[in-house]
C-alpha positions in Angstrom: -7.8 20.8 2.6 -4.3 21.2 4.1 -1.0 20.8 2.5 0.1 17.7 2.5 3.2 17.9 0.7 5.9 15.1 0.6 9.4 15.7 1.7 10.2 12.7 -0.9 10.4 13.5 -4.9 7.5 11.3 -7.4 10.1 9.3 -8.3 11.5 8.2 -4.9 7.7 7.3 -3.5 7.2 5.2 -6.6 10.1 3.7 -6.4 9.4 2.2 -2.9 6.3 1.2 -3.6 8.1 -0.9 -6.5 11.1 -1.6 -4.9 10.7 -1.0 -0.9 8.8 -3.5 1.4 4.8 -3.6 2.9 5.9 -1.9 6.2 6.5 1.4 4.1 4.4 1.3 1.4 0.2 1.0 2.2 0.4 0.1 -1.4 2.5 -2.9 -1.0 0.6 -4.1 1.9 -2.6 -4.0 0.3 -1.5 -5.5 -3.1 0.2 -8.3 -0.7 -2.9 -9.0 1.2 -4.8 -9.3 -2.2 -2.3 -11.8 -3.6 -2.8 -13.7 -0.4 0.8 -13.1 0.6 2.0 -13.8 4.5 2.2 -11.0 6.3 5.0 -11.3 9.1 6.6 -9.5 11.4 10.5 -9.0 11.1 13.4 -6.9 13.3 12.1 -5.7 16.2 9.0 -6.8 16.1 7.0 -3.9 15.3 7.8 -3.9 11.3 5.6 -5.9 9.3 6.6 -6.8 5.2 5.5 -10.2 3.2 9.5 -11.5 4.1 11.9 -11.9 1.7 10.4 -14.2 -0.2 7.3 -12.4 -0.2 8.4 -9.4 -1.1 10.2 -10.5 -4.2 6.7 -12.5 -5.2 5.0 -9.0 -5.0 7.7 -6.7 -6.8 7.5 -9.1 -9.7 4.3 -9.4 -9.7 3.9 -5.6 -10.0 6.8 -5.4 -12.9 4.4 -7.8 -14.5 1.3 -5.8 -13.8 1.4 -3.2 -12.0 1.7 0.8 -14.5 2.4 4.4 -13.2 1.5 7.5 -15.0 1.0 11.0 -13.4 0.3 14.6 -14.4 1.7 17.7 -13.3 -0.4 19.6 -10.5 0.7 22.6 -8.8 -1.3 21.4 -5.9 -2.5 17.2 -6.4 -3.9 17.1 -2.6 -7.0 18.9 -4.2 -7.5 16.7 -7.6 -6.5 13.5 -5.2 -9.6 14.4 -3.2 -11.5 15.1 -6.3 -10.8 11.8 -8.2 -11.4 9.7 -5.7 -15.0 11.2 -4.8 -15.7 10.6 -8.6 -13.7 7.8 -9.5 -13.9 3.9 -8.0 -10.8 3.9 -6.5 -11.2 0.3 -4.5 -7.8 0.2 -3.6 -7.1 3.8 -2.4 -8.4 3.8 1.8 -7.8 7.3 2.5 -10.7 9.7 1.8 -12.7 6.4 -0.1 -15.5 5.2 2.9 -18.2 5.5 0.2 -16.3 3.2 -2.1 -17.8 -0.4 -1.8 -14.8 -2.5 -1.1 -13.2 0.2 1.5 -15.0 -2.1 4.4 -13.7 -5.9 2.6 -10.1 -3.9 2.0 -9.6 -2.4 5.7 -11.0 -5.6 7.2 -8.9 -8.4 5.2 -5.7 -5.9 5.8 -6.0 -6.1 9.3 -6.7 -9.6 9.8 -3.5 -10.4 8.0 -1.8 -8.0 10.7 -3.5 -10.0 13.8 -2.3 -13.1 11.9 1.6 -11.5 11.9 1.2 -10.9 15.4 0.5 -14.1 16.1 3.1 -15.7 14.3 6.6 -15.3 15.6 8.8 -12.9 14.1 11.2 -13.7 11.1 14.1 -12.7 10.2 
């Protein structure tokens, strides 16, 4: 598998997913969609987060439930690929078709985006 190294540090990625918005963070948009958050778009249109409101739901919500841990890996692209062929990862999209709830997750994320385009964009 190719590298896929990030140009951000562990602590800056987990930080946005704790403290950034759903238009950067697939995590955030999926926890959101789960929670039954609304999913709208904002700015120019083409950004979509849960709104302020939402937001703030989710990032407390996550305080509240949501744990990080990690482990050192010279190269984590090939254990990533590893644990989530072994492990059920229902949440993780990428590399996870054989997981049973990739089809319910991909589909229930995109109907909340259809929904956002629908509705008019917030501010």
């Amino acid at each position: 598998m190719a590298n896929r190294t990030s140009t951000q540090n562990l602590r800056k990625r987990v930080r946005y997913h704790y403290r950034g918005n759903a238009a950067g963070s697939t995590l955030r948009l999926t926890l959101g969609c789960l929670l039954g958050l609304e999913l709208r778009r904002v700015g120019s249109g083409k950004r979509m987060t849960f709104g302020k409101a939402g937001e703030a739901t989710l990032s407390q919500w996550m305080a509240d439930k949501a744990r990080v841990c990690w482990i050192e890996q010279s190269e984590p692209w090939d254990l990533e690929s590893q644990l989530i062929s072994q492990l059920d990862l229902p949440l993780n999209l990428d590399q996870n078709r054989h997981n049973a709830f990739h089809s319910r997750l991909k589909e229930l994320r995109a109907q909340a985006r259809r929904r956002a385009r629908e509705l008019p964009i917030s501010s």
